[in-house]
C-alpha positions in Angstrom: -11.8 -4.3 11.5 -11.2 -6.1 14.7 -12.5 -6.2 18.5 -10.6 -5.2 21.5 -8.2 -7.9 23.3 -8.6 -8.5 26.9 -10.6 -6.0 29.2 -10.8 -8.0 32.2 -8.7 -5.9 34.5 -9.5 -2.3 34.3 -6.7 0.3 34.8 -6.5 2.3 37.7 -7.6 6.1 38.4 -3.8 7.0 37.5 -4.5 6.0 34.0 -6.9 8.9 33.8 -4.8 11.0 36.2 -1.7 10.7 33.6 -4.3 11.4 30.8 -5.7 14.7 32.2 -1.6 15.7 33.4 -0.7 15.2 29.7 -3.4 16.4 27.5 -5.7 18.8 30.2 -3.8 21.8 29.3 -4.9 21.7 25.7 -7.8 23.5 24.6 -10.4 21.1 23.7 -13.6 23.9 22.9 -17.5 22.7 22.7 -19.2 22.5 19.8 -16.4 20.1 18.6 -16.3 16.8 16.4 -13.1 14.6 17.9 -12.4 11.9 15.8 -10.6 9.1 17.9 -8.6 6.6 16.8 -8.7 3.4 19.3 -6.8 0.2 19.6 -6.5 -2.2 16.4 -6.1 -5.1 19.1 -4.0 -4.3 21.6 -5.4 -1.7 24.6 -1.4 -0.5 25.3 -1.8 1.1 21.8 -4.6 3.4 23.3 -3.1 7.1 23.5 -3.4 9.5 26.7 -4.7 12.5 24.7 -7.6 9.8 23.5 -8.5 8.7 27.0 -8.7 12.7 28.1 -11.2 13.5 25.4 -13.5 10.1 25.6 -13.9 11.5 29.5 -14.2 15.7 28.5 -16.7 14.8 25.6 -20.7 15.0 26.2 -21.4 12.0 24.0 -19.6 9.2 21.7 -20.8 8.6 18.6 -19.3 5.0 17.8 -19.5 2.1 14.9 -21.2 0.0 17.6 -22.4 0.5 21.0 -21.6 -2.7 22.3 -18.1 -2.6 21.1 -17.3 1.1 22.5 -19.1 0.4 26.0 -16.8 -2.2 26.5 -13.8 0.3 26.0 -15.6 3.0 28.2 -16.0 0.6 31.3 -12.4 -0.6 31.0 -11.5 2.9 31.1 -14.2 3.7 33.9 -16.2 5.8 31.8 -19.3 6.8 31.6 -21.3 8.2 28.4 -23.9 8.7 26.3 -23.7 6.3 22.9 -24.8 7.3 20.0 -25.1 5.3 17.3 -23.4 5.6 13.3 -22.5 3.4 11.1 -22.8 2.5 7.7 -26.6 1.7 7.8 -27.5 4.5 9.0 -24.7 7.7 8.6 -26.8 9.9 6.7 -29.4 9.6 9.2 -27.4 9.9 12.3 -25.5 12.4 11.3 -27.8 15.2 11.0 -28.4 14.4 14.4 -25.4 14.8 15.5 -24.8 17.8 14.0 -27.5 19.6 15.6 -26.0 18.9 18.7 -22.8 19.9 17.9 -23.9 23.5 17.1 -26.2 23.5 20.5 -22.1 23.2 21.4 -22.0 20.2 22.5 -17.9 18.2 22.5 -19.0 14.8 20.4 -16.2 11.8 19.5 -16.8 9.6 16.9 -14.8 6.3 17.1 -15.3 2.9 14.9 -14.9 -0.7 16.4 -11.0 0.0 15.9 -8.4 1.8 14.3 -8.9 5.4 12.6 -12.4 6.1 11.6 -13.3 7.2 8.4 -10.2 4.7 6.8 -12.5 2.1 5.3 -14.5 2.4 8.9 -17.8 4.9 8.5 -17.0 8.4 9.9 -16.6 10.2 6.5 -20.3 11.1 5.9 -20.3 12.5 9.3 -17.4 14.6 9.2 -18.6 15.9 5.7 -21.9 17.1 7.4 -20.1 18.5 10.3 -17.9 20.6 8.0 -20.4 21.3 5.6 -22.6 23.1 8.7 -18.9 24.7 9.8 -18.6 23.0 12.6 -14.9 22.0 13.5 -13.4 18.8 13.7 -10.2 17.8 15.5 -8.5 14.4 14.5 -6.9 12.4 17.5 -4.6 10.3 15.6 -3.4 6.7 17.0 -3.7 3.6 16.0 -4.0 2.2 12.1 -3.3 -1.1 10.6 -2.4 0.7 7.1 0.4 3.0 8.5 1.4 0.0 10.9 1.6 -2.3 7.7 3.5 0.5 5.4 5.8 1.0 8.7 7.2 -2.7 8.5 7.0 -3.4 4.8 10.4 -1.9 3.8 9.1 -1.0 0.5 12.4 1.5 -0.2 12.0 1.6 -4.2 7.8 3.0 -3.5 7.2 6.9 -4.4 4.2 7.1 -2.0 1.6 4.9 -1.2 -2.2 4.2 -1.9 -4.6 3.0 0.4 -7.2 0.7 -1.6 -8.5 -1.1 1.2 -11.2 -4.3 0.6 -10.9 -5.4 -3.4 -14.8 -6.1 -5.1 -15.7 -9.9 -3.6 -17.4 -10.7 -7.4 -14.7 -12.7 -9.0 -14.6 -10.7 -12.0 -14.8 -7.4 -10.3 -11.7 -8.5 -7.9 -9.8 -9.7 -10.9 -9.8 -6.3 -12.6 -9.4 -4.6 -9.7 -6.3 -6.1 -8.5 -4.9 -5.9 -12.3 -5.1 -2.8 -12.3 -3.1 -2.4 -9.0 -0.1 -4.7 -10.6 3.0 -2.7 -11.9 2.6 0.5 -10.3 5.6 2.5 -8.9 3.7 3.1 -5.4 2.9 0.8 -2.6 -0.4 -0.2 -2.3 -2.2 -1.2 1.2 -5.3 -4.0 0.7 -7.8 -5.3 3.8 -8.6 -9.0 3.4 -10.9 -11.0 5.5 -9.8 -14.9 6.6 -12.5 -16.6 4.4 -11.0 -14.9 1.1 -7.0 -14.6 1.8 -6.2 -17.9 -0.1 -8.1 -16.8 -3.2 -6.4 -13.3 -3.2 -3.0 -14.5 -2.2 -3.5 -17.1 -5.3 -4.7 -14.2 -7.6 -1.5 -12.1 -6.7 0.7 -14.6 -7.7 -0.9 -15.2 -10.7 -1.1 -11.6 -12.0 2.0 -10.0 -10.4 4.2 -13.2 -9.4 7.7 -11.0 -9.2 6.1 -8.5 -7.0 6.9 -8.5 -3.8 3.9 -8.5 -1.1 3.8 -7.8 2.7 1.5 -9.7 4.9 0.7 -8.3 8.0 -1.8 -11.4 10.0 -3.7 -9.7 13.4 -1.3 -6.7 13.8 -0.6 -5.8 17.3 -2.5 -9.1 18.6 -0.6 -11.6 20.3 0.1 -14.1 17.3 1.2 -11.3 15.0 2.6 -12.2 11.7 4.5 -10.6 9.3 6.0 -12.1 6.0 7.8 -10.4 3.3 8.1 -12.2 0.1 7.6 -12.3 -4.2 3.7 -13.5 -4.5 4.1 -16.2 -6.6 6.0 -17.7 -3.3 3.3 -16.8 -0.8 0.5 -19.4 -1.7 2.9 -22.8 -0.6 4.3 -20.2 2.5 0.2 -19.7 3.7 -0.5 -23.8 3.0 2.5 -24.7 4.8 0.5 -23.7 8.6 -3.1 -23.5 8.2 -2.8 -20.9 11.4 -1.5 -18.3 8.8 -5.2 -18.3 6.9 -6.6 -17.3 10.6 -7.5 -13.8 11.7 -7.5 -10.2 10.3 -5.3 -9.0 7.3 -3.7 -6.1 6.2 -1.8 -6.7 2.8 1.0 -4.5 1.1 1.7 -4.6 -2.6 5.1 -3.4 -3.1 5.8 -1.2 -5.8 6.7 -2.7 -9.3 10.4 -3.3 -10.2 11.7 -0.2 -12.2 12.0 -1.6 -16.1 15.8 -1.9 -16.8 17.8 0.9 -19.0 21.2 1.5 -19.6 24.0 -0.7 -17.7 21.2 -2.3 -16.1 20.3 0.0 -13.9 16.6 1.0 -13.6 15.7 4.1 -15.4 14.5 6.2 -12.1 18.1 5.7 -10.9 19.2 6.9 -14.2 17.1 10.0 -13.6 18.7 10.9 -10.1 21.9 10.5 -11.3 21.5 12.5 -14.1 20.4 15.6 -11.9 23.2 15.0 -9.0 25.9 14.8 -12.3 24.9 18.4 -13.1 25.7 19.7 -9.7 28.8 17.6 -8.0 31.5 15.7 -9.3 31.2 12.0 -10.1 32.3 10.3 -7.5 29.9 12.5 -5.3 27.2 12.2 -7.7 27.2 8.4 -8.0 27.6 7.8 -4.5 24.6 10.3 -3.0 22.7 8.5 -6.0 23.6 4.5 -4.8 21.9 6.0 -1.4 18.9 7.3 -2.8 18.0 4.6 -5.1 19.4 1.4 -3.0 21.3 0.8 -6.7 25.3 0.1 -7.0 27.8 2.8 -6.5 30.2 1.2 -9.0 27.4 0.6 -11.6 26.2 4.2 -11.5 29.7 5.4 -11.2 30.3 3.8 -14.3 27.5 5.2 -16.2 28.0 8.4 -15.3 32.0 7.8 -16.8 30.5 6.5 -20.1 27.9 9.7 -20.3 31.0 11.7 -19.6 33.3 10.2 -22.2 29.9 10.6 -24.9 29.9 14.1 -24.4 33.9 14.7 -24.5 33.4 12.7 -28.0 30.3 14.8 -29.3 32.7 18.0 -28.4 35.3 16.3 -31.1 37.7 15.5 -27.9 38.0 19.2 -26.4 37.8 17.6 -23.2 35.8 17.3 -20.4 36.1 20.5 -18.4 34.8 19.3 -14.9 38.2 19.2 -13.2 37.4 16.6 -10.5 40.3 14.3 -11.5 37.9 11.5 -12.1 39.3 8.9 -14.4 38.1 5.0 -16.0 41.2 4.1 -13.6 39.8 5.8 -10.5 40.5 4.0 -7.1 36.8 4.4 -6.7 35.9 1.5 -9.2 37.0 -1.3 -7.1 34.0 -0.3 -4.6 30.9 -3.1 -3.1 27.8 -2.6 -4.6 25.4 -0.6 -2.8 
């Protein structure tokens, strides 16, 4: 997605020296696919095991020459560059392959960030496995995982990575309909010419949703801003600066609909497993931590589903001999 920051000053020999002290020992065999991960903007972000295998390997296979030459002469590297991208994958990839099994070490990296995560690399790494050649991932830097990392999304079960949305206006509004309401979070790319129109379309269709936007992670004018959508569209006009650069996007999962006492029915669920095993108190409190919900309110519930079933028993009593009662010192606690 994004080009590497300055590369003016090269690092010294002891760059490479710490690289080969920390990774040399490992066993990097011939007849290998690496797949690299390099900086998504910031050269720091560039991982010692990385620099070890860009100066082991025979050749690099990259997204663009230009871009990876750049990254091998600020490292003091020098290597054959192969070409793949997504104009020619198929192509180059048989290519490739063959060398590999002549047992040649090959890395693959894109422009930036983790190939093969909306970068090309996929096609490649299908041939290579398909001809049983191995392939070792060298993970490192992502703007998804850098994007879930700050979103704070607590209520998500999991995440989705959907990347760039269609650009046809009718293709991008079904597409991003169908991402509203889920229970997951959901990580989008967006270029600068298009943000306004999705950040307007997100409000429209999913306005109490929240969304993070992540602007030119790990550059120097990184942005981060948390907020519902429909809020977001007067936040971006208020400083033209925030329609500039790259974008990573992450659509929070949906608010839970609402049951009993008002509390969302996936809280409901928890606490109706922990009330099986462990007293109330216990029970509420272990679910207020798990579902961010309040102590008192799930304490409550689980009272009122205790005092149901002592009345569908025709009052033989509730058996559970924890002491808990509707006058429990425990009631008067904060919200979680």
């Amino acid at each position: 997605m994004e080009s590497f920051l300055n590369m003016s000053t090269s690092p010294s020999a002891s760059l490479i020296a710490a690289a080969s002290a920390a990774a040399g020992h490992q066993q990097f065999p011939g007849g290998t696919l690496y797949v690299v991960a390099t900086p998504i903007g910031n050269l720091a972000d560039l991982n010692l095991r990385a620099i070890h295998v860009l100066g082991l390997v025979d050749a690099v296979a990259c997204e663009d020459t230009r871009v990876s030459a750049q990254l091998l002469r600020w490292l003091g590297l020098h290597k054959p560059l192969l070409a793949l991208h997504q104009h020619n994958e198929q192509q180059a990839a048989e290519g490739l392959v063959a060398r590999l099994l002549a047992g040649e070490r090959i890395a693959y990296v894109s422009d930036a960030g983790t190939p093969a995560i909306s970068d090309p690399g996929a096609v490649l790494v299908a041939a290579a496995a398909r001809a049983g050649v191995r392939v070792m991932p060298l993970p490192g830097a992502s703007s998804a995982a850098a994007a879930l990392s700050v979103a704070g999304d607590a209520r998500a079960q999991g995440f989705r990575f959907v990347g760039f949305l269609p650009t046809k206006a009718a293709e991008r509004r079904a597409a991003l309909q169908a991402l509203t309401g889920a229970p997951h979070s959901q990580v989008l790319f967006e270029a600068p010419h298009r943000i306004q129109e999705l950040i307007a379309l997100l409000a429209e269709l999913a306005p109490e949703q929240t969304l993070t936007v992540c602007r030119e992670v790990t550059k120097q004018f990184e942005t981060i801003h948390t907020a519902p959508c429909a809020t977001l569209p007067d936040w971006m006009a208020a400083d033209k600066q925030r329609e500039r650069g790259e974008f990573v996007l992450v659509l929070h999962a949906a608010p839970a609909p609402a049951g009993e006492a008002g509390l969302p029915e996936e809280a409901q669920r928890t606490l109706r497993v922990l009330v099986r095993e462990l007293p109330l108190k216990q029970a509420a409190s272990l679910a207020a931590e798990l579902t961010g919900e309040s102590r008192k309110a799930l304490y409550q519930l689980a009272l009122a589903w205790k005092q149901d079933a002592a009345d569908d028993a025709n009052g033989d009593g509730d058996g559970d001999g924890d002491g808990d009662t509707d006058s429990d010192s425990d009631t008067g606690a904060r919200s979680g």
